[in-house]
C-alpha positions as YAML, in Angstrom:
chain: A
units: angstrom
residues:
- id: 1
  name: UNK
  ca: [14.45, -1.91, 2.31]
- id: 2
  name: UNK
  ca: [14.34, -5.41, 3.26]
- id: 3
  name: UNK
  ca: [11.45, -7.68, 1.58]
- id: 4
  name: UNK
  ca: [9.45, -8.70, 4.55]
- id: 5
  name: UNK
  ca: [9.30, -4.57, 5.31]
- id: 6
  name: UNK
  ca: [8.28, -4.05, 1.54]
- id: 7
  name: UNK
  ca: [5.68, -6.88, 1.95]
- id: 8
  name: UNK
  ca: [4.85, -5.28, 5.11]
- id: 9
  name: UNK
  ca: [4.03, -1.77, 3.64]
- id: 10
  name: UNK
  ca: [2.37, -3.10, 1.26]
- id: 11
  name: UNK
  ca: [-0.15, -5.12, 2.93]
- id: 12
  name: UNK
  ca: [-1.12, -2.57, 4.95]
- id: 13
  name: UNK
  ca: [-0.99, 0.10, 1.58]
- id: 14
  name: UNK
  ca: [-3.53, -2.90, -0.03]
- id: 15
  name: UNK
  ca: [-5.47, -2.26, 3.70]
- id: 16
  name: UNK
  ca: [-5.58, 1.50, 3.87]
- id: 17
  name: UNK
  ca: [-6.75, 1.32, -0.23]
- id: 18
  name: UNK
  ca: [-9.61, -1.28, -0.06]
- id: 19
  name: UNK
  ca: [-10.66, 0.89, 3.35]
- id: 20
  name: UNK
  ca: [-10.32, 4.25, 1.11]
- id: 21
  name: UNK
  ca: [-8.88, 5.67, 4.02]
- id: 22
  name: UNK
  ca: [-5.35, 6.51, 2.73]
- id: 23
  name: UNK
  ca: [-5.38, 10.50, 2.53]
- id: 24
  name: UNK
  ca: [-3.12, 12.14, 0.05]
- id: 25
  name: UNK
  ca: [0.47, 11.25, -0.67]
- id: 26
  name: UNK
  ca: [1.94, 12.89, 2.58]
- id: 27
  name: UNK
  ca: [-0.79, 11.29, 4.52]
- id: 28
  name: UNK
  ca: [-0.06, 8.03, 3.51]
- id: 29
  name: UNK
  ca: [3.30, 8.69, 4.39]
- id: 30
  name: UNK
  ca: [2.51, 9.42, 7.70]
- id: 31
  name: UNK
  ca: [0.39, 6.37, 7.99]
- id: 32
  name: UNK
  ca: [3.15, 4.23, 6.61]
- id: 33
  name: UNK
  ca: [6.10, 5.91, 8.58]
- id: 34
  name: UNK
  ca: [7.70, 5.92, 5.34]
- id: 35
  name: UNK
  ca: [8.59, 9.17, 3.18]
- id: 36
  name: UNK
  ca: [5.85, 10.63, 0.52]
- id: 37
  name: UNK
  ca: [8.78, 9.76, -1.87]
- id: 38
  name: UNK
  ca: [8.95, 6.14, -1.34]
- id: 39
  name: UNK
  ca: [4.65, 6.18, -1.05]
- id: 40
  name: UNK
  ca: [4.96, 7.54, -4.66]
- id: 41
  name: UNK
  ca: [7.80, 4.88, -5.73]
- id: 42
  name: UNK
  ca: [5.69, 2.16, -3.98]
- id: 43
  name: UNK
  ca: [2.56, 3.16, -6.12]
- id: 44
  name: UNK
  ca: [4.71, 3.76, -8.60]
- id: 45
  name: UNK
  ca: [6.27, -0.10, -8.60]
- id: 46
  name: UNK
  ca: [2.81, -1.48, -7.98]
- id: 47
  name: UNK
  ca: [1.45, 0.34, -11.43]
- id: 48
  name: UNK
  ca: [3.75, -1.70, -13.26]
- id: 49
  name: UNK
  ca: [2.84, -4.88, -12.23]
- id: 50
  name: UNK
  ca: [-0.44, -4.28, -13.53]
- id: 51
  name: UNK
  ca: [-2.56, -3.02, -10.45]
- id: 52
  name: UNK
  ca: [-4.74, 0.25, -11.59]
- id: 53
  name: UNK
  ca: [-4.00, 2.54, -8.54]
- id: 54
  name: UNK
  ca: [-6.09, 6.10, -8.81]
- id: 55
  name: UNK
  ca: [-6.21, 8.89, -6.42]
- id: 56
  name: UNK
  ca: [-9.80, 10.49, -6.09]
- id: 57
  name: UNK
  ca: [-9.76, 14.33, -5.04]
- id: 58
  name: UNK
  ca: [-13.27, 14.29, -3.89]
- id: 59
  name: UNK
  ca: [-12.72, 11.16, -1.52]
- id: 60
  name: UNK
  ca: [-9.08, 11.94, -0.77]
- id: 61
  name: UNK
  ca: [-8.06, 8.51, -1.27]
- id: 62
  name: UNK
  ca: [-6.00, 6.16, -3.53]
- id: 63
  name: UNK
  ca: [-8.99, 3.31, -5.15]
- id: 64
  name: UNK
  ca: [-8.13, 0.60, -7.03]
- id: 65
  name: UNK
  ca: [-9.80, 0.79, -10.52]
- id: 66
  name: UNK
  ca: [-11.37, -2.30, -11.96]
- id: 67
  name: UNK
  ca: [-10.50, -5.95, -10.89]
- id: 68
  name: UNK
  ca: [-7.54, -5.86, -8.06]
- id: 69
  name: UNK
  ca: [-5.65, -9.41, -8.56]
- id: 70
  name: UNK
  ca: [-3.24, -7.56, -5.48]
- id: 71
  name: UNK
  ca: [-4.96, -9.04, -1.94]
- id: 72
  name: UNK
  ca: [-1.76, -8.87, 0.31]
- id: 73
  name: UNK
  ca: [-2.10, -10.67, 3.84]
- id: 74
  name: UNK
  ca: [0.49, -12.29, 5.83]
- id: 75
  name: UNK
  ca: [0.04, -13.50, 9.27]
- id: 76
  name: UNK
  ca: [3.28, -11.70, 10.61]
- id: 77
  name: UNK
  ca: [2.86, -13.65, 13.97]
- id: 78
  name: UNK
  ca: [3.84, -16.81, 11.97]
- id: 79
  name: UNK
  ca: [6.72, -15.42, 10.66]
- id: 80
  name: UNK
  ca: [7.67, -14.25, 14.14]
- id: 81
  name: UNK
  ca: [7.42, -17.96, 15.11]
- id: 82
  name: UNK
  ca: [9.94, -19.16, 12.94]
- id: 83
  name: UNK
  ca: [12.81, -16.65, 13.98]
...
């Protein structure tokens, strides 16, 4: 996966998260286009750089837990620009 498609998923992962509106792992997938095995490597790789990602079974959502120093937003037109 290229970076600016990593950065991409990510920012809208961050989106979907702050929303609580990501559904379970294969719903996130979905959302994403991307498989439920790379959601769960991209959570996974996001955990280790310190951000506290939890899944809540009553909301069916992934939350951030505590203070979220992760706020991902590009403006992808921009980038478009300079191509």
């Amino acid at each position: 996966m290229k970076p600016n498609e990593q950065m991409l998923l990510l920012d809208r992962m961050d989106g979907l998260i702050r929303r609580k509106q990501t559904g379970n792992a294969k719903e996130l997938a979905n959302r994403l286009g991307i498989s439920e095995s790379s959601v769960f490597r991209l959570i996974r790789e996001t955990r280790d750089k310190g951000i506290q990602i939890k899944y809540s079974l009553s909301r069916r959502s992934y939350f951030y837990d505590g203070e979220t120093p992760l706020h991902i937003h590009f403006d992808w037109d921009s980038l478009d620009e300079k191509k």
